[in-house]
PDB file of N, CA, C and O in Angstrom:
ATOM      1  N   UNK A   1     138.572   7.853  73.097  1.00  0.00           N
ATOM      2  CA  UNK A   1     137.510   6.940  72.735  1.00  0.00           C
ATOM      3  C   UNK A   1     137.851   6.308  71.382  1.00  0.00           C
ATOM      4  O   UNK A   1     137.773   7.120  70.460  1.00  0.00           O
ATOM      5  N   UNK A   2     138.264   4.881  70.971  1.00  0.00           N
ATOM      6  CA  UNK A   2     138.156   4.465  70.032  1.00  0.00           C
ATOM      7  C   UNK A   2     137.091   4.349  68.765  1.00  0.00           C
ATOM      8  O   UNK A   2     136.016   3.759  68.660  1.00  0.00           O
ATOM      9  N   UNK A   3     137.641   4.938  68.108  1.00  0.00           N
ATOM     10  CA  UNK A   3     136.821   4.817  66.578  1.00  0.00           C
ATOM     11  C   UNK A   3     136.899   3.481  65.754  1.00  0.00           C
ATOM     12  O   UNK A   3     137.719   2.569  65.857  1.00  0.00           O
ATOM     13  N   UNK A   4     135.654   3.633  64.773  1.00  0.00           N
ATOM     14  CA  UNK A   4     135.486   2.458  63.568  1.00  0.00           C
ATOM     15  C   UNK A   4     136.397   3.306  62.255  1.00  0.00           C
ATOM     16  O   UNK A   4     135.909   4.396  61.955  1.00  0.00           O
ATOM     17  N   UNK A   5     137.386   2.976  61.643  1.00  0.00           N
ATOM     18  CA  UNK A   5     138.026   3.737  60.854  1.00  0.00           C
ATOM     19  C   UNK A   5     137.954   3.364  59.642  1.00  0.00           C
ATOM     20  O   UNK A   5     139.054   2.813  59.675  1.00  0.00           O
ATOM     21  N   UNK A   6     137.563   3.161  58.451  1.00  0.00           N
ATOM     22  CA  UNK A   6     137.549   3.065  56.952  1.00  0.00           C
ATOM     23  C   UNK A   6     138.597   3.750  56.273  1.00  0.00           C
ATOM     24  O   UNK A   6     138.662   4.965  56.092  1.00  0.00           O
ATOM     25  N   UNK A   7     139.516   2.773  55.866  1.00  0.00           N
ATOM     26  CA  UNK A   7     140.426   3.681  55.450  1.00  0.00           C
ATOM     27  C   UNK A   7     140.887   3.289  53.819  1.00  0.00           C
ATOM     28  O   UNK A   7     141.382   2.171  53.681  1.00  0.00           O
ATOM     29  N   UNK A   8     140.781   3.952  52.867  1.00  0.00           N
ATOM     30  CA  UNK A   8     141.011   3.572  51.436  1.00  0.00           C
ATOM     31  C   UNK A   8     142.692   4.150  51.311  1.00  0.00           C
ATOM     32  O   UNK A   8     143.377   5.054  51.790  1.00  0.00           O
ATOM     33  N   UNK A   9     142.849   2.979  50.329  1.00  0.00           N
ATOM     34  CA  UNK A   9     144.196   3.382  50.067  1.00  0.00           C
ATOM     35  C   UNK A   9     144.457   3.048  48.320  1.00  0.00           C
ATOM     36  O   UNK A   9     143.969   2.037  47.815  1.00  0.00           O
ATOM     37  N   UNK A  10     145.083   3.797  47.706  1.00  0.00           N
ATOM     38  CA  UNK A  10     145.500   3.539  46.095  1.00  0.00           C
ATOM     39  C   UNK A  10     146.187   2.177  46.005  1.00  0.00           C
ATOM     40  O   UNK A  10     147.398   2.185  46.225  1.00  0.00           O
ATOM     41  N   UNK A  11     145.775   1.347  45.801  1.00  0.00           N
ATOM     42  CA  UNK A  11     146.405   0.253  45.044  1.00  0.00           C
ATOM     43  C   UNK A  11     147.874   0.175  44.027  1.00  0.00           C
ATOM     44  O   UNK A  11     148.692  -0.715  44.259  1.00  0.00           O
ATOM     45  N   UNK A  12     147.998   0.689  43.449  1.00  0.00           N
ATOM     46  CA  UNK A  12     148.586   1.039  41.837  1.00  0.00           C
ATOM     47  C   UNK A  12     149.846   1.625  42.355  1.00  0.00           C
ATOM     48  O   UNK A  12     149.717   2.835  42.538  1.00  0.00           O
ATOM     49  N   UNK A  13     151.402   1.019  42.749  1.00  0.00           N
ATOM     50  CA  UNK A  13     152.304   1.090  43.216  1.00  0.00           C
ATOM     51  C   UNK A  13     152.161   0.726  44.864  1.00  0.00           C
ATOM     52  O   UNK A  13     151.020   0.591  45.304  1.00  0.00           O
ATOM     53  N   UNK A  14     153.147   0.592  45.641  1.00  0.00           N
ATOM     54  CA  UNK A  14     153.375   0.341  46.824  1.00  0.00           C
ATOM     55  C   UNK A  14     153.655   1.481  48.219  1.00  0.00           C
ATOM     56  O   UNK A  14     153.655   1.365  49.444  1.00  0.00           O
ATOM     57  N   UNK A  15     153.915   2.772  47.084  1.00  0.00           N
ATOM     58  CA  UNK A  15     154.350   4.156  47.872  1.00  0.00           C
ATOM     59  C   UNK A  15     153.279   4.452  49.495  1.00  0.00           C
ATOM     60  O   UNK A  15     153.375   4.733  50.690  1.00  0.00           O
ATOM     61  N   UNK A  16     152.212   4.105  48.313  1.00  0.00           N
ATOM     62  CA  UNK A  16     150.778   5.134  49.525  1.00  0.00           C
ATOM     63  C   UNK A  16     150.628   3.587  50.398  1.00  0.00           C
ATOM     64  O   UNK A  16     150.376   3.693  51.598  1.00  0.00           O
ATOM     65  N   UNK A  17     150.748   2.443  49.931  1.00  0.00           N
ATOM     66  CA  UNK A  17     150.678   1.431  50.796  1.00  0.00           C
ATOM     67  C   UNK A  17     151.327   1.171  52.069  1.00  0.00           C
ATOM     68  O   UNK A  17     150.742   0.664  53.026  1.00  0.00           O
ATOM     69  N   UNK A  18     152.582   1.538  52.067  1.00  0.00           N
ATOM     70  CA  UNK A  18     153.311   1.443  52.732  1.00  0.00           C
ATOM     71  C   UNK A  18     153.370   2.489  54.020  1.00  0.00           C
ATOM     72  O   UNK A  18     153.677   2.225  55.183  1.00  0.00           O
ATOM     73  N   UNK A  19     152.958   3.828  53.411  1.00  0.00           N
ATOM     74  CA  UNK A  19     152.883   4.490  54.664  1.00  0.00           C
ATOM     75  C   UNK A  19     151.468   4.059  55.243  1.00  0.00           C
ATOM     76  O   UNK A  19     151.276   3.766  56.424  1.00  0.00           O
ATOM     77  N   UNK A  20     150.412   4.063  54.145  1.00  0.00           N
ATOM     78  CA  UNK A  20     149.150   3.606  54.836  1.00  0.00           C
ATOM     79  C   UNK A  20     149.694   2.769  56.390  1.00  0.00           C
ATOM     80  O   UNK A  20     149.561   3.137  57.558  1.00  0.00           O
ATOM     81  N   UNK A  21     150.187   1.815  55.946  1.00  0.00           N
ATOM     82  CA  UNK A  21     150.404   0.533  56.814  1.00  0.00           C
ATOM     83  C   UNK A  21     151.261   1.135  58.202  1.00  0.00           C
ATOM     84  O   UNK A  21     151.409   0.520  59.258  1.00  0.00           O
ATOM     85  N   UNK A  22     151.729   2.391  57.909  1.00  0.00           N
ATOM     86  CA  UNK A  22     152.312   2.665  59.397  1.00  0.00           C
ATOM     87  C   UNK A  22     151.590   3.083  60.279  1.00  0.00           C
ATOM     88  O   UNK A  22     151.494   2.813  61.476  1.00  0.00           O
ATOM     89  N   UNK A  23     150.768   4.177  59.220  1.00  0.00           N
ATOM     90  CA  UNK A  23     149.245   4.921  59.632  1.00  0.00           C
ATOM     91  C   UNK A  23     148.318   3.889  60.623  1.00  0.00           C
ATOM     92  O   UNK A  23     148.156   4.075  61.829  1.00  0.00           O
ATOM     93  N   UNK A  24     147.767   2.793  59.863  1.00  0.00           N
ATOM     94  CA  UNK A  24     147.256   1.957  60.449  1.00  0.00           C
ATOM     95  C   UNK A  24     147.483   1.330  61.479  1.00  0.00           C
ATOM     96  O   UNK A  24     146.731   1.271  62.451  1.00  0.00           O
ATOM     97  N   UNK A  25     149.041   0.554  61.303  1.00  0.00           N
ATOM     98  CA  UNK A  25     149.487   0.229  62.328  1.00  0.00           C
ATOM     99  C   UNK A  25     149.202   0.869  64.088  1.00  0.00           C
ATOM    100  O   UNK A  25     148.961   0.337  65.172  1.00  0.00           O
ATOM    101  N   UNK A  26     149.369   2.080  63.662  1.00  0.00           N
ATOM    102  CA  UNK A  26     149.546   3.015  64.690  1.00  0.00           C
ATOM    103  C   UNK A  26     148.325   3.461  65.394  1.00  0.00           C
ATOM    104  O   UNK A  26     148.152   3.604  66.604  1.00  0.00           O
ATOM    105  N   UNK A  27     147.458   3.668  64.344  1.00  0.00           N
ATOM    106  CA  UNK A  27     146.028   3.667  64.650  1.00  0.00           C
ATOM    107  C   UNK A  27     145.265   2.677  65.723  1.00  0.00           C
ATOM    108  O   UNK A  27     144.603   2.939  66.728  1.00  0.00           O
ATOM    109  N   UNK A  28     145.698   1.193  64.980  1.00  0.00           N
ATOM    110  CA  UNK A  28     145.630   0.122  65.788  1.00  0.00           C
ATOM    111  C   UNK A  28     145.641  -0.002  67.444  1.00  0.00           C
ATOM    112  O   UNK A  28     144.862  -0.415  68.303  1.00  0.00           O
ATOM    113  N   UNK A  29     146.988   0.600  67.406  1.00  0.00           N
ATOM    114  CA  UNK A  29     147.853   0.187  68.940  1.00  0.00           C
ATOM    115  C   UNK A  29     146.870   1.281  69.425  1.00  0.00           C
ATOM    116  O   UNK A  29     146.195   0.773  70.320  1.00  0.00           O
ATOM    117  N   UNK A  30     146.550   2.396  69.243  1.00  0.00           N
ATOM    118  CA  UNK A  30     145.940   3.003  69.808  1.00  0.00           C
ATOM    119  C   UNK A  30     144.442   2.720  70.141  1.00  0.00           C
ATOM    120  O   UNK A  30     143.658   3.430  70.771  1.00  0.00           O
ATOM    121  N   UNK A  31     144.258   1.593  69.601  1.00  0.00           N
ATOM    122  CA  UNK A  31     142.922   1.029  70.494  1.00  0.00           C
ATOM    123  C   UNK A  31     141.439   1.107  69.367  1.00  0.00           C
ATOM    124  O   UNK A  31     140.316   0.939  69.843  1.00  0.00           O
ATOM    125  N   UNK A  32     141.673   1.418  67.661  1.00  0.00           N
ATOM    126  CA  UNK A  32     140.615   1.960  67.263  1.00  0.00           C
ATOM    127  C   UNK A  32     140.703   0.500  66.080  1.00  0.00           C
ATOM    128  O   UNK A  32     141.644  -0.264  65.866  1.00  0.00           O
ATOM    129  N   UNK A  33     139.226   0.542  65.447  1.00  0.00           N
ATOM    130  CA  UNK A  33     139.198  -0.808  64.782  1.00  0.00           C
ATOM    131  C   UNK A  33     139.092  -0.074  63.309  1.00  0.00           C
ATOM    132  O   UNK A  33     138.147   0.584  62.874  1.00  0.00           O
ATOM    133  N   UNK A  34     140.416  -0.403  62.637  1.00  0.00           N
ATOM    134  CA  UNK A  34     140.729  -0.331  61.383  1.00  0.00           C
ATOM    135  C   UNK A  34     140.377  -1.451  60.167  1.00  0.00           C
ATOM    136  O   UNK A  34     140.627  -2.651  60.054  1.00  0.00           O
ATOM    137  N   UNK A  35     139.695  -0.502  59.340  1.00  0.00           N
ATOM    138  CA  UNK A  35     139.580  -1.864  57.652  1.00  0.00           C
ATOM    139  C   UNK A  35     140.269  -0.953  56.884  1.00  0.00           C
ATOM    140  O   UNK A  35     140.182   0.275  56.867  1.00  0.00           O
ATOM    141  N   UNK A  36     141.081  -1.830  56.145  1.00  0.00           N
ATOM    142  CA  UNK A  36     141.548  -0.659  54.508  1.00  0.00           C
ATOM    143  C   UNK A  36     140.923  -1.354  53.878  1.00  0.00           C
ATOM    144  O   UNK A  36     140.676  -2.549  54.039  1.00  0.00           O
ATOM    145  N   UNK A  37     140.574  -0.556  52.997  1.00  0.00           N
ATOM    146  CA  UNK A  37     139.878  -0.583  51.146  1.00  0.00           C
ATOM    147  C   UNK A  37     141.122  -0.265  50.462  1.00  0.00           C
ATOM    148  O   UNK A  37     141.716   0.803  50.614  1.00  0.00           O
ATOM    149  N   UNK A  38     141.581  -1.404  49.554  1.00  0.00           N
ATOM    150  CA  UNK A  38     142.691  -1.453  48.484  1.00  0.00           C
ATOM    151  C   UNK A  38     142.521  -2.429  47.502  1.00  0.00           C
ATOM    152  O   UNK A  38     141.833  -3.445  47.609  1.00  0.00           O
ATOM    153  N   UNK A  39     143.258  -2.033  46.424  1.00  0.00           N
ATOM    154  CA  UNK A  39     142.852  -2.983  44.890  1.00  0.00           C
ATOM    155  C   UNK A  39     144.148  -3.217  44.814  1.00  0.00           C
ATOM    156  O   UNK A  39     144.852  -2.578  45.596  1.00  0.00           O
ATOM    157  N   UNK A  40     144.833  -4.208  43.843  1.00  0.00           N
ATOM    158  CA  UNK A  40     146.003  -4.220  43.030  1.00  0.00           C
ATOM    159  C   UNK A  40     147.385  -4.760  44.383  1.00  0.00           C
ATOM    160  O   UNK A  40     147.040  -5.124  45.507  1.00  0.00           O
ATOM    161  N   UNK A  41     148.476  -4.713  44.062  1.00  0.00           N
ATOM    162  CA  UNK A  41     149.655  -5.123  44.801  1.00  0.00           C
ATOM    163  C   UNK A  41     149.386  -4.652  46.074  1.00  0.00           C
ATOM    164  O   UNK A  41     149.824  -5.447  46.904  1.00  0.00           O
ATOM    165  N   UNK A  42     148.921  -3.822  46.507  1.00  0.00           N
ATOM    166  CA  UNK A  42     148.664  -3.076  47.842  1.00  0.00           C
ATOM    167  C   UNK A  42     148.112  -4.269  48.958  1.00  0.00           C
ATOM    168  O   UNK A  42     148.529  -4.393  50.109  1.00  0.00           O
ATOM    169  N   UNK A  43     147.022  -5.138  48.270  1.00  0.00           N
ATOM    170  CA  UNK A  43     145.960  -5.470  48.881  1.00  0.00           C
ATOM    171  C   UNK A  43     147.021  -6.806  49.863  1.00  0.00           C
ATOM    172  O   UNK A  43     147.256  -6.743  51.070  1.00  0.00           O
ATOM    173  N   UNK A  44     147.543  -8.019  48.819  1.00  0.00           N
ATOM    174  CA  UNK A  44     148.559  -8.701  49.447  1.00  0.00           C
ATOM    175  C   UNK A  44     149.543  -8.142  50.789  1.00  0.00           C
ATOM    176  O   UNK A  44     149.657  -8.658  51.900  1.00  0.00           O
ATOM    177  N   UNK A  45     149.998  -7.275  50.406  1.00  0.00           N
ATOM    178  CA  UNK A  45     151.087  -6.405  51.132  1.00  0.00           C
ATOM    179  C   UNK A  45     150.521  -6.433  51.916  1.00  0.00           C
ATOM    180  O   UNK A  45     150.613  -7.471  52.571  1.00  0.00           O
ATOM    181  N   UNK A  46     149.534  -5.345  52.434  1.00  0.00           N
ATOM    182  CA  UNK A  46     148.695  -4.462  53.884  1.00  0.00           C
ATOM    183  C   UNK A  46     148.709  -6.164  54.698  1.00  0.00           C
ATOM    184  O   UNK A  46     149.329  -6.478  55.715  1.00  0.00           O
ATOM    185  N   UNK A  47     147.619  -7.220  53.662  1.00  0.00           N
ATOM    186  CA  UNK A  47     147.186  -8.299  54.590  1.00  0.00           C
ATOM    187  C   UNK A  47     148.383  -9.231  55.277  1.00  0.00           C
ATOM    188  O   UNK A  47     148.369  -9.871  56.328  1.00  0.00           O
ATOM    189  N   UNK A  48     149.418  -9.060  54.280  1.00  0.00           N
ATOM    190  CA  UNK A  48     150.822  -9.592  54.782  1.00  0.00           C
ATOM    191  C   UNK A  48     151.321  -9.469  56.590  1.00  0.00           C
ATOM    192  O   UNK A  48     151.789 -10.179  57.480  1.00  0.00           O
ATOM    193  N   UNK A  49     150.721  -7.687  56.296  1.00  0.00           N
ATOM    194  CA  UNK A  49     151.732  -7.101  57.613  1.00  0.00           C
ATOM    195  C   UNK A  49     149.960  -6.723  58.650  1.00  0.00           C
ATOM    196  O   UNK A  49     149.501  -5.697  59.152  1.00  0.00           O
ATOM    197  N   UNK A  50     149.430  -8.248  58.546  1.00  0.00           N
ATOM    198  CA  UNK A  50     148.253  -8.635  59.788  1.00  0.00           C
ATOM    199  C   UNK A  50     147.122  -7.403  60.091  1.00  0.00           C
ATOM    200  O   UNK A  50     146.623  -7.223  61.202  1.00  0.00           O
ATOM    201  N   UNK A  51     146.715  -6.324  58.488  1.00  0.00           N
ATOM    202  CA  UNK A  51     145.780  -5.532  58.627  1.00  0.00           C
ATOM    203  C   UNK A  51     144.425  -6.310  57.987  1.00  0.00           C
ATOM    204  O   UNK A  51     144.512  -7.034  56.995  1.00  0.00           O
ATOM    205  N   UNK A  52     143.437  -6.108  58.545  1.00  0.00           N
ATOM    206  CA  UNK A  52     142.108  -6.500  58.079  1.00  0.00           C
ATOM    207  C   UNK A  52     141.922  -5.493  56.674  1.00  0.00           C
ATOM    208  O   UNK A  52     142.013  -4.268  56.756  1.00  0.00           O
ATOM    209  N   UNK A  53     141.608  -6.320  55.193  1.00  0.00           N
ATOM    210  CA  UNK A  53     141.570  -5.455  53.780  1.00  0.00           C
ATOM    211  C   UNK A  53     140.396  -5.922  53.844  1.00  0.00           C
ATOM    212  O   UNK A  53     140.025  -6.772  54.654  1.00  0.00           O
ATOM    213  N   UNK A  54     139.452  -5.190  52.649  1.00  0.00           N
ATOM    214  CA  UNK A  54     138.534  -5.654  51.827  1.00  0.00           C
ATOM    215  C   UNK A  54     138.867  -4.675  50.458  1.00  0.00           C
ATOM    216  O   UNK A  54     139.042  -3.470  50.278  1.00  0.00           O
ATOM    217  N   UNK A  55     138.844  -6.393  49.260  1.00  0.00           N
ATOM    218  CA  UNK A  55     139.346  -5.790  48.325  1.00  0.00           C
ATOM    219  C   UNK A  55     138.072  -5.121  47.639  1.00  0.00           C
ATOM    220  O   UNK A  55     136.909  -5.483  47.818  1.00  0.00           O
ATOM    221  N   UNK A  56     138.699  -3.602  46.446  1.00  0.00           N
ATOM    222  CA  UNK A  56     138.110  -2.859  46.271  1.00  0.00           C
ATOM    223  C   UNK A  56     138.588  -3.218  44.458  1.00  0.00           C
ATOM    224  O   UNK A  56     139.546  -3.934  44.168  1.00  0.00           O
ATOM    225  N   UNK A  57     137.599  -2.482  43.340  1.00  0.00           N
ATOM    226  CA  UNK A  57     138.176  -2.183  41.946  1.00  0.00           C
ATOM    227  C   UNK A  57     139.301  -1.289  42.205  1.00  0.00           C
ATOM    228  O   UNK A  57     139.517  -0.875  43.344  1.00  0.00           O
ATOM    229  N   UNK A  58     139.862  -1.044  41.435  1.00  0.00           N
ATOM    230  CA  UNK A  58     140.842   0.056  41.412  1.00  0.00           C
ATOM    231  C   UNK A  58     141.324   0.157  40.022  1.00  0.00           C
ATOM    232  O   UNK A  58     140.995  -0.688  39.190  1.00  0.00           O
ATOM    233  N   UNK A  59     142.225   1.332  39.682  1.00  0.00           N
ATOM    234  CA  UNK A  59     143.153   1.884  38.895  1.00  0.00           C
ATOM    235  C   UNK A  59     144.528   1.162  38.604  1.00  0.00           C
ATOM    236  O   UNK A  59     144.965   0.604  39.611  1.00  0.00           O
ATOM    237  N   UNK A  60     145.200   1.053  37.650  1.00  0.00           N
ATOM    238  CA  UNK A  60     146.154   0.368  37.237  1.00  0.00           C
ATOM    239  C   UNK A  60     147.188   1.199  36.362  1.00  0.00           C
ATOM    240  O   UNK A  60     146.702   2.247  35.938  1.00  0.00           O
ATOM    241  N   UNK A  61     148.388   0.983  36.033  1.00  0.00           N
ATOM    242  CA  UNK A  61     148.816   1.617  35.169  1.00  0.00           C
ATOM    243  C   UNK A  61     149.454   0.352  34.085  1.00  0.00           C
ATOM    244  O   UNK A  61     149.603  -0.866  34.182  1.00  0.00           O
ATOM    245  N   UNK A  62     149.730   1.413  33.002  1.00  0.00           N
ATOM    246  CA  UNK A  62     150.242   0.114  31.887  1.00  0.00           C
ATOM    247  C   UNK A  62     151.458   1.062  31.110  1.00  0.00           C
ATOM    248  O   UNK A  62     151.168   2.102  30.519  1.00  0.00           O
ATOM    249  N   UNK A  63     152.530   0.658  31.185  1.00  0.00           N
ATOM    250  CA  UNK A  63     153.704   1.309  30.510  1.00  0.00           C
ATOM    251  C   UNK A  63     153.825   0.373  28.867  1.00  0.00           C
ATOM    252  O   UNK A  63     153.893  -0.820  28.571  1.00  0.00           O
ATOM    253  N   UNK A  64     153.800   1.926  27.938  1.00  0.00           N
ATOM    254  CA  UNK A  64     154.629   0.994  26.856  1.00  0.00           C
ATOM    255  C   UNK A  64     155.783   1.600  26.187  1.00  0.00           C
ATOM    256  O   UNK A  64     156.436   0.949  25.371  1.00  0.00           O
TER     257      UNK A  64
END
């Protein structure tokens, strides 16, 4: 039985994005209706590779 899935993901590098997006992907094919929640570089990316986002605040980092 397909589910409504909410799925948050960290913004702040590309690491957790990227698997997110396989996660999802996969989720998808399997018939269930996926949204991610993401802030920052993530958010572009996910919508890039044809996932439904809604952007969220998020965390950032700052190197000095």
């Amino acid at each position: 039985m397909p589910s409504r899935i909410l799925y948050g993901v960290v913004g702040a590098g590309l690491g957790h994005a990227m698997r997110a997006q396989v996660v999802a992907q996969h989720l998808l094919a399997a018939g269930h209706d996926v949204c991610v929640l993401t802030s920052g570089r993530a958010l572009p990316v996910l919508r890039a590779h044809g996932l439904r986002c809604v952007p969220i605040e998020g965390l950032d980092f700052t190197y000095e």
